[in-house]
DOLONU-907341 format. One record per atom (N, C-alpha, C): x, y, z; residue in one letter. Coordinates in steps of 0.1 Angstrom, whole numbers, plus 5000, padded with zeros to 4 digits. Example, Ala and Ser with C-alpha at 12.3 -4.5 7.8 and 13.67 -1.06 7.14 Angstrom:
513249435078A 512349555078A 513249675078A 512849785071S 513749895071S 512950005079S 
END
This chain:
864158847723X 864758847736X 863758847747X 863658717753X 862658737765X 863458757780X 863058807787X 863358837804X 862258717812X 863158727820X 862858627835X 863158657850X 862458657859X 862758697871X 862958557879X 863958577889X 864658447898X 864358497907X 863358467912X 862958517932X 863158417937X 863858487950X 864058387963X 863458437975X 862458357983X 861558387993X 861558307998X 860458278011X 860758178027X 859158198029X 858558098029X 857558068039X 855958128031X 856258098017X 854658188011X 853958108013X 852558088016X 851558048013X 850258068003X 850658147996X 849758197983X 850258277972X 850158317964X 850758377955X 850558547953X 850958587968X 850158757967X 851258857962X 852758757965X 853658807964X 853958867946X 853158827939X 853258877923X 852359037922X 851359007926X 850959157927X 851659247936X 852159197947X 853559307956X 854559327947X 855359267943X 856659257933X 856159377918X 854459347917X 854659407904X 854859347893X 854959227893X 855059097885X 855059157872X 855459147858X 855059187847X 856259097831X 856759017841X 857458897832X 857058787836X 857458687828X 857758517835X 858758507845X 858358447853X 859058447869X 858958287873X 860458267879X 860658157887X 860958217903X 859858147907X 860058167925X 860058047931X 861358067936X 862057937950X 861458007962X 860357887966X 859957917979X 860357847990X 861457878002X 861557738010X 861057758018X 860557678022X 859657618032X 859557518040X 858457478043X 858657308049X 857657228037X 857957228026X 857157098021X 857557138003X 857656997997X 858257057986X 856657037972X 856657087962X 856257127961X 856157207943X 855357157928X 855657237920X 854557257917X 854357417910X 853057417904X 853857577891X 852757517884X 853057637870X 851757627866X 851557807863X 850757867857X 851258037852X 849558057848X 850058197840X 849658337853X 850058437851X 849958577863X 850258707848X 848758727845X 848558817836X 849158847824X 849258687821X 849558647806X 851058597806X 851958607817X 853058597818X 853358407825X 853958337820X 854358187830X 855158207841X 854358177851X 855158107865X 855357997870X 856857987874X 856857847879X 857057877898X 856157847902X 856257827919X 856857707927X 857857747933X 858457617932X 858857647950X 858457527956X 858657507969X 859257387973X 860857457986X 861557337988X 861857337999X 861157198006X 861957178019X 863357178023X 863957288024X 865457338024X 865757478026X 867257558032X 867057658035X 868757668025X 868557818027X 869957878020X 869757948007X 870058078009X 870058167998X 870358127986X 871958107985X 872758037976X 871657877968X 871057827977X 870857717968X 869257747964X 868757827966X 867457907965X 867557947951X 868958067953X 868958117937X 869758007926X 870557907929X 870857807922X 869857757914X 868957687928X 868057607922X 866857687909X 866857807910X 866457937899X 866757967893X 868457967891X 869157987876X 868857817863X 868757707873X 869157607871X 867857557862X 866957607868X 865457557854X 865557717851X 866057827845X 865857927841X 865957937825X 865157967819X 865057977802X 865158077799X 865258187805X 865158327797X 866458337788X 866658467778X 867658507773X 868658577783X 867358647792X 868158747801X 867358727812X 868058737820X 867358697839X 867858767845X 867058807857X 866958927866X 866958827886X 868058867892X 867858807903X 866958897913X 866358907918X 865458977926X 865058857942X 865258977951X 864358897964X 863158987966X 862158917976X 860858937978X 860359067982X 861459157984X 860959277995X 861259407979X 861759327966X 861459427956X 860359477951X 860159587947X 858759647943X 859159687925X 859059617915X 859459657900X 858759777896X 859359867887X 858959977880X 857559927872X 856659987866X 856159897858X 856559897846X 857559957836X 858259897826X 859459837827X 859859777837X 861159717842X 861659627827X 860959577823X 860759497812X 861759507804X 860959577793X 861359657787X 862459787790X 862459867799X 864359897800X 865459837804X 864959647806X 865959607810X 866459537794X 865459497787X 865959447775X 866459557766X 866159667766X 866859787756X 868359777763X 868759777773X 869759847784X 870759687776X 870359597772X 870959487765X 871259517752X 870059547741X 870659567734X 871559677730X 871359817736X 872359937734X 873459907737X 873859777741X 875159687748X 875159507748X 875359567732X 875359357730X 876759317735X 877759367737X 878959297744X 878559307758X 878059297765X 877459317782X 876959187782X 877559087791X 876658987798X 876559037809X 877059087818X 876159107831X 875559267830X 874459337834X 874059457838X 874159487850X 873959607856X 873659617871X 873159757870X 871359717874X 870759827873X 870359887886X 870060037887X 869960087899X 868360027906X 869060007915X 867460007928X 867660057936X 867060157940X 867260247952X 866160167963X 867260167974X 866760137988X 866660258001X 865360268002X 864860338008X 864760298024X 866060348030X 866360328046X 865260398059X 865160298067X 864060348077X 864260478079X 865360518083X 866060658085X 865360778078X 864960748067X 864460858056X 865760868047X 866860788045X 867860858033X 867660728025X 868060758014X 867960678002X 869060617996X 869460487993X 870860437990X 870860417972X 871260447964X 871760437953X 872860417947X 873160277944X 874360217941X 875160267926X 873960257921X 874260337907X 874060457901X 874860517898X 875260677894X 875360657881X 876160627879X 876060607862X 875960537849X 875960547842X 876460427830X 877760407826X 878560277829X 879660277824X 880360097825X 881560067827X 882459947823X 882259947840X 882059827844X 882459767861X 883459677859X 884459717869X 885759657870X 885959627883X 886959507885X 887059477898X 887459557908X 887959677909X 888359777920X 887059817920X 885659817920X 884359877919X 883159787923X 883559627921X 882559517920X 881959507930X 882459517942X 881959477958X 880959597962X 880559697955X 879059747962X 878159737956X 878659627944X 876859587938X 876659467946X 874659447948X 874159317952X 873559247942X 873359157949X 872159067942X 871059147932X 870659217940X 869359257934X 869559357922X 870659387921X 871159467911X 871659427894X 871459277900X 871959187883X 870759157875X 871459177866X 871059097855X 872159077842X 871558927839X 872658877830X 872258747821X 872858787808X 872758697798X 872858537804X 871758467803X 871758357807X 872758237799X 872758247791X 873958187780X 875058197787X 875458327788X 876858377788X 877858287805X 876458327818X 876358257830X 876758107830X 875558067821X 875557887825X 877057847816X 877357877804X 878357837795X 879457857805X 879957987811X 880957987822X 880257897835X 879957817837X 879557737846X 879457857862X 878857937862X 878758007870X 877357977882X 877457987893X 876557927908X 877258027915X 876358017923X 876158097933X 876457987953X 877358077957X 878157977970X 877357947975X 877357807981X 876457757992X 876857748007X 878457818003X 879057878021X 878558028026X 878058098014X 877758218017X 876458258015X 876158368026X 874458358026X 873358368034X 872258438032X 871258398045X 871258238044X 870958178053X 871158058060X 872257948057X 873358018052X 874457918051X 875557918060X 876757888061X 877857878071X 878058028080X 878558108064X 878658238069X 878058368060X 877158468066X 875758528067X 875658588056X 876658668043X 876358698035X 877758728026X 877558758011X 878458728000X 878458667990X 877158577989X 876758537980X 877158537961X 876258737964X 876258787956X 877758837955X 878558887963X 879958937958X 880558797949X 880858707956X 881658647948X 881158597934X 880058547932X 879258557920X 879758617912X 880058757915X 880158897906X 881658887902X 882458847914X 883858857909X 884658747900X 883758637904X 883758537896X 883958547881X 882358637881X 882358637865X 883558737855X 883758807870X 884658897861X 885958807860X 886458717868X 887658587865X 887458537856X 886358547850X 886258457837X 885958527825X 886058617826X 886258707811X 885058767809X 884058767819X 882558797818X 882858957814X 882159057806X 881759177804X 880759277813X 880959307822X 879959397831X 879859497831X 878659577830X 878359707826X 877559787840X 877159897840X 876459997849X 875460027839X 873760047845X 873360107843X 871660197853X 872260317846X 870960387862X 869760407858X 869360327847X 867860337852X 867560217862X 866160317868X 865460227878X 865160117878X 865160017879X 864259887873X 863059877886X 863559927902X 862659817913X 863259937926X 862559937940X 862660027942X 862559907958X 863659967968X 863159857981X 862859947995X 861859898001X 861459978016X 862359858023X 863359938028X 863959828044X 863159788053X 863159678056X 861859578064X 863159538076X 864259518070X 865259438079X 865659278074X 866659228076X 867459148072X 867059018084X 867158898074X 867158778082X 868158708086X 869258788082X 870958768086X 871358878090X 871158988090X 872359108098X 871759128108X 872759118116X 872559178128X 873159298139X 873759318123X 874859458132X 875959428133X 877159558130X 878459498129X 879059408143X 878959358143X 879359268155X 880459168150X 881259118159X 882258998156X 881358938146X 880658848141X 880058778135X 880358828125X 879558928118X 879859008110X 881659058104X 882259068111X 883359068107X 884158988102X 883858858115X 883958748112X 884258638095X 882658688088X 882158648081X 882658748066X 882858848072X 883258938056X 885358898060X 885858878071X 887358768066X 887258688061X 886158628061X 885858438049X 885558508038X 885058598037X 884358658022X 884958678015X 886758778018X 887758778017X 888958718009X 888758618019X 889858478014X 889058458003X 888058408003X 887158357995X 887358437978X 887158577978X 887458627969X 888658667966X 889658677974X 891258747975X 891958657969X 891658507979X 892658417978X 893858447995X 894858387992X 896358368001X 896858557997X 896958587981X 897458667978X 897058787979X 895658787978X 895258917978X 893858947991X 893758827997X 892658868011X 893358978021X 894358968018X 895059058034X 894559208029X 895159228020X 894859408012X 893659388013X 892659338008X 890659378009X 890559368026X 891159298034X 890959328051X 890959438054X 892759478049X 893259618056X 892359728050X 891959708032X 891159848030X 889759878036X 889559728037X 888359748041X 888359838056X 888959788065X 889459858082X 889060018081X 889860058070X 890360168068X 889260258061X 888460198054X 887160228048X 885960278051X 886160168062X 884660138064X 884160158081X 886160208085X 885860248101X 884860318108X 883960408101X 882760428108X 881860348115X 881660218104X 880660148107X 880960098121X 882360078124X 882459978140X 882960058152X 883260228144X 884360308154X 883460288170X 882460328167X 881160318181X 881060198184X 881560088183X 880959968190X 882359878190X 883259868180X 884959798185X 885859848182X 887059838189X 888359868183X 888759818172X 889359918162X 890159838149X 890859728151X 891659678164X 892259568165X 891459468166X 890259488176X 889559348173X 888459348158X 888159418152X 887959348142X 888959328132X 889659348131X 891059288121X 891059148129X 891259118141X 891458978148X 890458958145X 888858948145X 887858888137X 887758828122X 888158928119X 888358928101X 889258818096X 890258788106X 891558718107X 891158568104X 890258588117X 890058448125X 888858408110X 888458498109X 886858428093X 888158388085X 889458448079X 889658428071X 890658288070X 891458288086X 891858118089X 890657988087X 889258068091X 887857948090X 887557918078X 888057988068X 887657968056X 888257878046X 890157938052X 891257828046X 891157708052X 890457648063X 890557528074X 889557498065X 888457528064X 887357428055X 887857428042X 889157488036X 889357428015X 890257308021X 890757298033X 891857238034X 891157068037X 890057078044X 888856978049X 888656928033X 888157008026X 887456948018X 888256928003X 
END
């Protein structure tokens, strides 16, 4: 059973980003940029493929990463990760102690400018759809078999540089669980992140609201987007009590989630 890492980055011009990361598998990195671009070699015994594309968008960043990806088991990671140095190896045990598991979701604590620390993962256990939406990207890993055979991608409407700014990773996740995928918890550490800041948030603002109504529909559907709006309102009112009224972001949330059904109807 070999591991592989799927980085998505913007703008490298050297390869320094493997000693930051911690490098210690075979890794495919989507670099976009302005100019395209392939080169493979080895980074302390391990194969890299560097791969640079005149093109922008998260979603087709990590596509284009799943899509030449050979591993057994693959790890999505972005650039601002720092790995444990046996990430390796407890990500392949954390498989086999759970051969029915295609997806994992291992902890990475994110270290907020603030000084507090965000940990998604508390324990080991079964991830179910009432629970799926506070893991990210950077938290998967998953049987590559199990992914491609369910024809599983990642949206190209959702995303740093796509329509609307992020979700990528949610629907990915819920996806797999529509399709009979098996997802598991687990808290060891694999990677550890210093907040730098985001090249899509910008603060709960309309936008932002906006964009988790598309997120929504997108995962809810007609039948079930309205209930993830309203819980969410109800949830997560801290985040906007200081800056909107609940009515305008429900009317935001609204208005993402009419934008969303106008574009399946377009297309």
């Amino acid at each position: 059973m070999d591991l592989e890492l799927l980085i998505s980055t913007m703008h490298l011009n050297d390869y320094s980003i493997l000693e930051k990361m911690n490098i210690q598998s075979k890794a495919i990195i989507i670099n976009q940029c302005d100019e395209n671009k392939h080169e493979e070699f080895y980074y302390n015994g391990n194969p890299i493929k560097f791969l640079s594309f005149a093109e922008r968008g998260v979603g087709l960043s990590r596509n284009n990463a799943l899509m030449r990806s050979t591993g057994d088991i693959c790890l999505m990671a972005d650039e601002d990760m720092i790995y444990v140095d046996n990430y390796k190896e407890k990500v392949i045990n954390a498989f086999k102690r759970n051969p029915k598991a295609d997806i994992i979701m291992f902890n990475v604590p994110i270290h907020k400018k603030d000084g507090h620390t965000i940990e998604k993962v508390e324990k080991d256990g079964r991830v179910r759809f009432y629970n799926v939406l506070k893991y990210g990207t950077v938290n998967i890993a998953f049987r590559r078999e199990s992914v491609t055979k369910n024809n599983l991608f990642f949206s190209l409407l959702f995303g740093g540089g796509a329509c609307y700014g992020s979700g990528e990773d949610s629907i990915f996740i819920v996806e797999s669980i529509k399709k009979g995928l098996k997802i598991y918890s687990c808290k060891d550490v694999i990677a550890e992140i210093e907040e730098n800041g985001s090249t899509w948030f910008e603060g709960y603002n309309e936008n932002y609201f906006f964009d988790r109504g598309a997120l929504f529909q997108a995962i809810g559907g007609n039948a079930f987007s309205l209930f993830l709006i309203t819980q969410f309102l109800l949830r997560k009112r801290k985040l906007y009590v200081n800056e909107l009224r609940t009515k305008e972001v429900f009317k935001e949330m609204i208005k993402g989630r009419k934008d969303f059904i106008k574009k399946g109807k377009a297309t």
